[in-house]
N, C-alpha and C positions, 0 to 999 in steps of 0.2 A: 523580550528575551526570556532565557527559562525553558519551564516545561514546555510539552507539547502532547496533551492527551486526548485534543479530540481537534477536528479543524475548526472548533469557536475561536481557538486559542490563536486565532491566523485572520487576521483584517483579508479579504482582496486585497491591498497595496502589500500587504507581505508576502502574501502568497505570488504575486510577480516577480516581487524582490528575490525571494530566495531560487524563482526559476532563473532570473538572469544568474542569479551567481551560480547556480549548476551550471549551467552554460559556460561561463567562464572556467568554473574548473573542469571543462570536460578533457585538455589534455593532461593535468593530473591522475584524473581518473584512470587515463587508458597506459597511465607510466611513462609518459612521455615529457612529461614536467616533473622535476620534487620540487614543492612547496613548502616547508616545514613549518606551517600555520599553527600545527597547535603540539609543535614540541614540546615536549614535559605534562602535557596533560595523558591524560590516563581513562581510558573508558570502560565501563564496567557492562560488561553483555549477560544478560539475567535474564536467562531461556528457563522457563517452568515449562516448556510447550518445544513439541519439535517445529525445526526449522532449518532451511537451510540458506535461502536467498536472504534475508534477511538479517541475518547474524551473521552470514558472510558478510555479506555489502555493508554492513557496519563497521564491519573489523577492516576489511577491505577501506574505506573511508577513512578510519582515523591513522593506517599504519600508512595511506600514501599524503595524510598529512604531517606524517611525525610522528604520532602519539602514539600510547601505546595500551594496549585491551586484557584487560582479565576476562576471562569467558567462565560462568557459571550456569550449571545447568539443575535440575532438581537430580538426578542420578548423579553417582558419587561426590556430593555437597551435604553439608549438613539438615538441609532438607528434608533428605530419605530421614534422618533419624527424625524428625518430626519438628524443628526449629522454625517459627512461625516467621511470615513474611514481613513482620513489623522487625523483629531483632534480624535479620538478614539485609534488610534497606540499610539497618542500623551500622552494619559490620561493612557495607558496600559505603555508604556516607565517607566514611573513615579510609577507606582505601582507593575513591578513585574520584575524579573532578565533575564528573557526566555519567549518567546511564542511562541503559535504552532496558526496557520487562517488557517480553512477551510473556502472557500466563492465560491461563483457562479459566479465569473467573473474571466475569465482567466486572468492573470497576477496580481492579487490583491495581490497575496504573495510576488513577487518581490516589489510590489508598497511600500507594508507595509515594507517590509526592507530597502528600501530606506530611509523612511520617518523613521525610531529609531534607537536608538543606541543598544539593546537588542538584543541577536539572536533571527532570528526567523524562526523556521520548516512549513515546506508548510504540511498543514494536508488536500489537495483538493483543486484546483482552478479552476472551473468548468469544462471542460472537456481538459482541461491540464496535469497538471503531478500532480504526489502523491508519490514523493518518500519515505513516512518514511515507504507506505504499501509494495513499491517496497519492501525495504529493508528486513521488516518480510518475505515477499514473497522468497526470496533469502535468507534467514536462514531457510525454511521453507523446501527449496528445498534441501539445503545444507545436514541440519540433514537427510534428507531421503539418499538422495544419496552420502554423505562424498567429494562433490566435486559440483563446477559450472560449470567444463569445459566439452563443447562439448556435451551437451544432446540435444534430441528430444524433444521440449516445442510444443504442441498442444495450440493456445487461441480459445476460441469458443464465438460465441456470438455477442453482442456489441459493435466490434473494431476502431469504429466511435466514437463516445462519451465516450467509458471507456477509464477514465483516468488511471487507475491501469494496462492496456495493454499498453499503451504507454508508461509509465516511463520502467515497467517491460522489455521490449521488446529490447527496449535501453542497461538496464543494461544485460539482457541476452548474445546479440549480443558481447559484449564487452568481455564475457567468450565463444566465440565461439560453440555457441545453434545456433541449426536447429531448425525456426520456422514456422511453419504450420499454417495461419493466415484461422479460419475458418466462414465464416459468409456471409448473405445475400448480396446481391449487393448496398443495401442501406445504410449498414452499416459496409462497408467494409474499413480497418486502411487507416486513410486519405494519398494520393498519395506520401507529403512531407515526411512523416514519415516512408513510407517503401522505399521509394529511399534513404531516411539517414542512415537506415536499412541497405540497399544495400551497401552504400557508406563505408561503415565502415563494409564492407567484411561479413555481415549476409548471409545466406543460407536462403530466404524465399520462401513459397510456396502461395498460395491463393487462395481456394477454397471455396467452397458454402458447400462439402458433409462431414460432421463429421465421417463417419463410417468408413470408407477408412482409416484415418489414426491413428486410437483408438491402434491396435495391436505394431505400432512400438513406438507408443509413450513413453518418460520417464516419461512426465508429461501432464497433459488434467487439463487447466488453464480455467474453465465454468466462464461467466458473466452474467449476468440474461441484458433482455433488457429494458433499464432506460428511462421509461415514461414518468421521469420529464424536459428529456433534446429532446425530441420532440417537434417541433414548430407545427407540427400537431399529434391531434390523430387519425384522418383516417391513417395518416402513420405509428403510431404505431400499430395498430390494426393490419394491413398487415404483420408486423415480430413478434408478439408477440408469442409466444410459438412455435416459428419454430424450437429451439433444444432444447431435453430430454435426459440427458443421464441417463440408469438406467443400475443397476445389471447386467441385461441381454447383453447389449452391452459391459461389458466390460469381457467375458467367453474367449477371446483369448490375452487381456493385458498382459504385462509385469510382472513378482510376483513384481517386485519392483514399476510401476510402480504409482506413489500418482495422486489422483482426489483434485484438490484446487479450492476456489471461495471466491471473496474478502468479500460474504457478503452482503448485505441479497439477497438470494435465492428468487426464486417466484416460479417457476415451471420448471424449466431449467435443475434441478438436480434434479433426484427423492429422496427420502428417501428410497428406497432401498438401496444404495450406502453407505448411512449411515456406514451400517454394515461391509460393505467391508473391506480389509485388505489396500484396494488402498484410504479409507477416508481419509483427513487430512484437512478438512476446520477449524475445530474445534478447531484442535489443533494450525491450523496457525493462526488464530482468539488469542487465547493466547500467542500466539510468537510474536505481538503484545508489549508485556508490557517487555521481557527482550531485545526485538531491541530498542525499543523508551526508555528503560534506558539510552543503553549506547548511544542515540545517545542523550540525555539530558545532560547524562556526556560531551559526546565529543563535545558540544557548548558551554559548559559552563568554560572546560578545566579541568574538575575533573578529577585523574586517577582511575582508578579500578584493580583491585587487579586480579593478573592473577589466583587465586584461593580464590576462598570462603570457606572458612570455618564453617561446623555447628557447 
């Protein structure tokens, strides 16, 4: 029970656990059930970092379980004036049962649990981990394909800086996925991360050419490249719209195979794809609010009902 700052913090046996119980609650999630699971608790949403999917579907999460959210952001908070992250967990402790910190410096989230007694979920710690998106991410995969083990995962993109490829990737390896790590040489998954990969018996690949491996694919994981975590923009400029995937390239995929992207898009994805039978950004964007339920429940120790009832 507890925090949740990186996916070590999640056996495989719980990480099934808590897909079955998004499951369950997925007609709460779409308002179709009220559940009042964790009436009287109070969540505390601690964005240093913009966001929007995610600090929605948090608040979304705990208000269709009952609860209810304080949302702080580093703009108009004591923050701006320069009050340090330690006395701000300190003032969050005292005011709410649960939080979730996204922030721009990697290790903030372990920092911040250290310093309260309150669980607390890592919602982003700059180009670190993000396991609650892992998590959607792997119920996302799960409902498509009725299982985790042993798929062909394509990531495309930004494997330097995206955080959401590095937790992912992690927890993929651990269900025995062949990962196909696709992206320019500048922003290629840092060295540490794919030898841990390795170490822990992964199948990786690493190339620079997207098209190559679109057909065997189960899954084509797109990341758009994050302008915010370049130290320069001449270097951004050199990879910026290096992959598109549209319609057109995906005419010999897999019928099962799904297209995912954690959010927000820029150019990377076309909206052709939208329409495709292989779409699921959208939906995983909403899968979202019935993972980050139960993983609300499961730090707070509330059980959930292995069937919902309308």
């Amino acid at each position: 029970m507890g925090d949740l700052i990186t996916m070590d913090d999640l056996t495989n046996e719980e990480i099934l656990q808590v897909l079955d119980n998004a499951r369950s609650l997925l007609p709460v999630a779409k308002g179709d059930v009220y559940l009042p699971l964790l009436q009287g608790k109070v969540l505390g949403n601690l964005f240093f970092e913009n966001s929007t999917r995610t600090r929605m579907s948090f608040e979304t999460a705990m208000k269709r379980l009952g609860g209810e959210v304080l949302n702080l952001s580093s703009i108009g908070s004591s923050v701006a004036k320069g009050e340090t992250l330690y006395d701000t967990m300190q003032m969050v402790d005292g005011y709410a049962d649960i939080a979730v910190i996204r922030h721009p410096n990697q290790g903030a989230a372990q920092y911040s649990a250290d310093a309260v007694e309150i669980p607390i979920l890592n919602g982003g710690d700059g180009a670190g981990n993000h396991p609650t998106q892992t998590m959607l991410d792997l119920f996302t995969i799960r409902e498509a394909h009725g299982s985790l083990e042993g798929l062909n995962v394509m990531m495309v993109g930004d494997l330097r800086y995206g955080r959401t490829t590095h937790s992912l990737s992690h927890a993929l390896v651990r269900f025995g996925a062949k990962i196909t790590l696709v992206s320019p040489e500048s922003l290629r998954m840092p060295d540490e991360i794919v030898s841990d990969l390795i170490s822990h018996g992964g199948e990786i690949n690493e190339t620079e050419e997207m098209s190559l491996s679109i057909d065997s694919a189960d899954v084509i994981y797109m990341t758009r490249i994050q302008k915010e975590r370049f130290p320069d923009e001449d270097e951004y400029i050199k990879v910026a719209g290096i992959y598109k995937l549209t319609e057109d390239n995906l005419s010999g995929a897999k019928a099962g195979m799904i297209v995912m992207h954690p959010l927000p898009r820029v150019n990377e994805l076309d909206a052709s794809v939208d329409s495709t039978k292989h779409a699921r950004y959208f939906q995983q964007a909403f899968n979202g609010v019935p993972t980050r339920m139960a993983l609300l429940c499961r730090s707070l120790g509330v059980k959930i009902p292995k069937k919902v009832n309308k």
